[in-house]
C-alpha positions as CSV (number, residue, x, y, z in Angstrom):
1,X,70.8,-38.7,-6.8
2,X,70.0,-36.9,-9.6
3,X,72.2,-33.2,-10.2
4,X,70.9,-29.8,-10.8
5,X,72.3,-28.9,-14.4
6,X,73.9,-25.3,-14.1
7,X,73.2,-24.4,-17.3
8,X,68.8,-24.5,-17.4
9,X,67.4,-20.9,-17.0
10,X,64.5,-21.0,-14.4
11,X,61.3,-21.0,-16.4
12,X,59.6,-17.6,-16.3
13,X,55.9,-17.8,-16.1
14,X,53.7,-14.6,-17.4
15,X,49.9,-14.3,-16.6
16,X,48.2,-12.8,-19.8
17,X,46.0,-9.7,-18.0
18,X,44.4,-8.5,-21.2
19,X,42.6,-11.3,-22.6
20,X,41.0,-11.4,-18.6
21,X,39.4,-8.1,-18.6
22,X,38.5,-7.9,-22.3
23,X,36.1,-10.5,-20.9
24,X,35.4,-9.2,-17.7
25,X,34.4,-6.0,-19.4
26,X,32.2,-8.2,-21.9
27,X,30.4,-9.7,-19.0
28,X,30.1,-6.8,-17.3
29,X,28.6,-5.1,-20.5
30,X,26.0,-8.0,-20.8
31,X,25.2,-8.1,-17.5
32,X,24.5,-4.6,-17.2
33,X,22.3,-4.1,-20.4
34,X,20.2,-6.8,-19.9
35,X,19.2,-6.2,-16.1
36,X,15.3,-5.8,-15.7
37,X,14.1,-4.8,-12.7
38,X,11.0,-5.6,-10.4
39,X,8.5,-3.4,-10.4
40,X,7.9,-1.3,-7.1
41,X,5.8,-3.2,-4.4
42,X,3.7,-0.2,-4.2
43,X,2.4,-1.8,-7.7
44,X,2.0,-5.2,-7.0
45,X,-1.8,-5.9,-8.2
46,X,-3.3,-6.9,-4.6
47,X,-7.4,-7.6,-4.4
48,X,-8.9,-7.3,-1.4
49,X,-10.5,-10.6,0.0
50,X,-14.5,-11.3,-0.9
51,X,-16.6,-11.7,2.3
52,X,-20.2,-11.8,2.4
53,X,-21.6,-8.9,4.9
54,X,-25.2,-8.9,5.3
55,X,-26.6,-5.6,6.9
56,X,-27.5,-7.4,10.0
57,X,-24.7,-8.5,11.2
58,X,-24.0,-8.1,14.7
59,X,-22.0,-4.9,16.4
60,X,-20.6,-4.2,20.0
61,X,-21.7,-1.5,21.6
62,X,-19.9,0.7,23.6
63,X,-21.6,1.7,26.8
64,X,-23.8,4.6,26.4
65,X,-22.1,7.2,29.0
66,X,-18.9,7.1,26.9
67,X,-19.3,9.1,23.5
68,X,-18.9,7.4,20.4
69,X,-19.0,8.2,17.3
70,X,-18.7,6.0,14.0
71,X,-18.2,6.7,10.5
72,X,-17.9,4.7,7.0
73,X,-16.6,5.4,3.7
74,X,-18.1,2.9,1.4
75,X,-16.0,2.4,-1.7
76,X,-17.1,0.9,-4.9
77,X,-15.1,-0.6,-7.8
78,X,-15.7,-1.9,-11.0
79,X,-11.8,-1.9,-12.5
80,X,-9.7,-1.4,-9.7
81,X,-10.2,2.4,-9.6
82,X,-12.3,4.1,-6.5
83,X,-16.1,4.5,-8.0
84,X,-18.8,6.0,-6.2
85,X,-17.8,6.8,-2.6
86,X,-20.6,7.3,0.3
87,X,-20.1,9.1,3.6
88,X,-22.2,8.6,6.4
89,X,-22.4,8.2,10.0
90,X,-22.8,10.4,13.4
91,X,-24.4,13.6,12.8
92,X,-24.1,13.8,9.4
93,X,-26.5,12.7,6.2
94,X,-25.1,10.4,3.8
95,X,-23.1,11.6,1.3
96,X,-22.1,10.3,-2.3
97,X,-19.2,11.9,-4.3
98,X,-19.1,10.9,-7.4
99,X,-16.6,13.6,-8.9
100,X,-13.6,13.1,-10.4
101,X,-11.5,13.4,-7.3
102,X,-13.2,11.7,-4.1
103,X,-10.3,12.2,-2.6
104,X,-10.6,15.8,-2.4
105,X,-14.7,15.2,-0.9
106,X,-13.6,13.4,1.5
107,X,-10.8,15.6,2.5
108,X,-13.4,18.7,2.7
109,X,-16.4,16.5,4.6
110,X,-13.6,14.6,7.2
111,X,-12.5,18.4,7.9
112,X,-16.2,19.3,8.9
113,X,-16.4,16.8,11.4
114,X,-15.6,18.1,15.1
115,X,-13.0,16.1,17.0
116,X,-14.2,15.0,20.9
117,X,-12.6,16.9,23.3
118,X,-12.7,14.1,26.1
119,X,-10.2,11.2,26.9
120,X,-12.9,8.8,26.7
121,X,-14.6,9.8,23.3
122,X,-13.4,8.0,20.8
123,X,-14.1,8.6,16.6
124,X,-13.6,5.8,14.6
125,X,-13.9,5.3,10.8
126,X,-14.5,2.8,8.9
127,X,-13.3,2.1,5.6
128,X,-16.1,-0.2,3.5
129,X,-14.0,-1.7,0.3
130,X,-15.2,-3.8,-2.8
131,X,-12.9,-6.5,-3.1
132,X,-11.7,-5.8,-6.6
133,X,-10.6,-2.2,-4.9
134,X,-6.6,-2.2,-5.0
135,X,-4.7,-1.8,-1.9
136,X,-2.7,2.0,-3.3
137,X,-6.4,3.7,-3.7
138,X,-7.4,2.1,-0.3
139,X,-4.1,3.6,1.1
140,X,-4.8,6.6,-0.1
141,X,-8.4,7.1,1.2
142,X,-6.1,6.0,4.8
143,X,-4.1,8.6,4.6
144,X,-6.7,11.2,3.9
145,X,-8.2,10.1,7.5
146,X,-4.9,10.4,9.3
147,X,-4.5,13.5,8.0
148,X,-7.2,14.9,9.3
149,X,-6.7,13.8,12.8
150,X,-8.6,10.2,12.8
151,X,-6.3,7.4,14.3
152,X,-9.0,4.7,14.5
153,X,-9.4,3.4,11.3
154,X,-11.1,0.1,10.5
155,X,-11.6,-1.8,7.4
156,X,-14.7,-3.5,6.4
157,X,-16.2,-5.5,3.4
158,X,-18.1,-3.6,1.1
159,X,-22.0,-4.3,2.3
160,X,-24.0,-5.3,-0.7
């Protein structure tokens, strides 16, 4: 058996703090100053897919005592950036806007256009794209058609 010697002091153990957060500080400085964020997904560069679209391609056709009308917005691109812009369909001519903010066209020539009044009637737009187009100006030209009322909004290839 062995004996417990009266005389030993119990050994006192101390946990240096300092040297712990004089490092944690230094990592959290590090960490901190080299962070890089992600860009926001509202800039990821997205292209819209190629399809070939002949002009005779086929269309259904709703039956002919409901009323129907059908518009398109053809966009060009040659960067990315909305070109020239075309308007056409149901009563009215075609329509280029060229300007600096076909946007704002559009806006005016979608407010011209008279809503149906029946259940049955239905408007629908469709939004021609060049595939080199990106997604936030297609989005945009979207919005403009919700805006003004328009729910049924399609997208299509850009014709050549």
């Amino acid at each position: 058996m062995s004996r417990k010697r009266k005389h030993e002091k119990p050994i006192e153990l101390t946990l240096p703090i300092t040297p712990f957060l004089d490092m944690a500080f230094q990592l959290m400085f590090f960490f901190v100053s080299t962070f890089n964020p992600r860009p926001v997904e509202g800039q990821i560069p997205i292209q819209m897919p190629k399809l070939d679209v002949s002009e005779s391609s086929t269309s259904v056709q709703p039956p002919s005592d409901i009323l129907n009308e059908e518009y398109t917005i053809s966009i060009t691109s040659g960067d990315g950036n909305p070109g020239t812009v075309s308007f056409s369909g149901g009563t009215l001519a075609k329509e280029t806007m060229d300007g600096a903010d076909p946007i704002k066209g559009l806006n005016d020539r979608l407010s011209k256009i008279t809503k149906p009044t029946s259940k049955d009637a239905k408007v629908t737009i469709t939004i021609e794209a060049d595939d080199i187009l990106r997604v936030a100006h297609l989005m945009n030209f979207m919005d403009v058609c919700k805006q003004n009322g328009f729910e049924s909004i399609g997208f299509a290839p850009l014709k050549k």
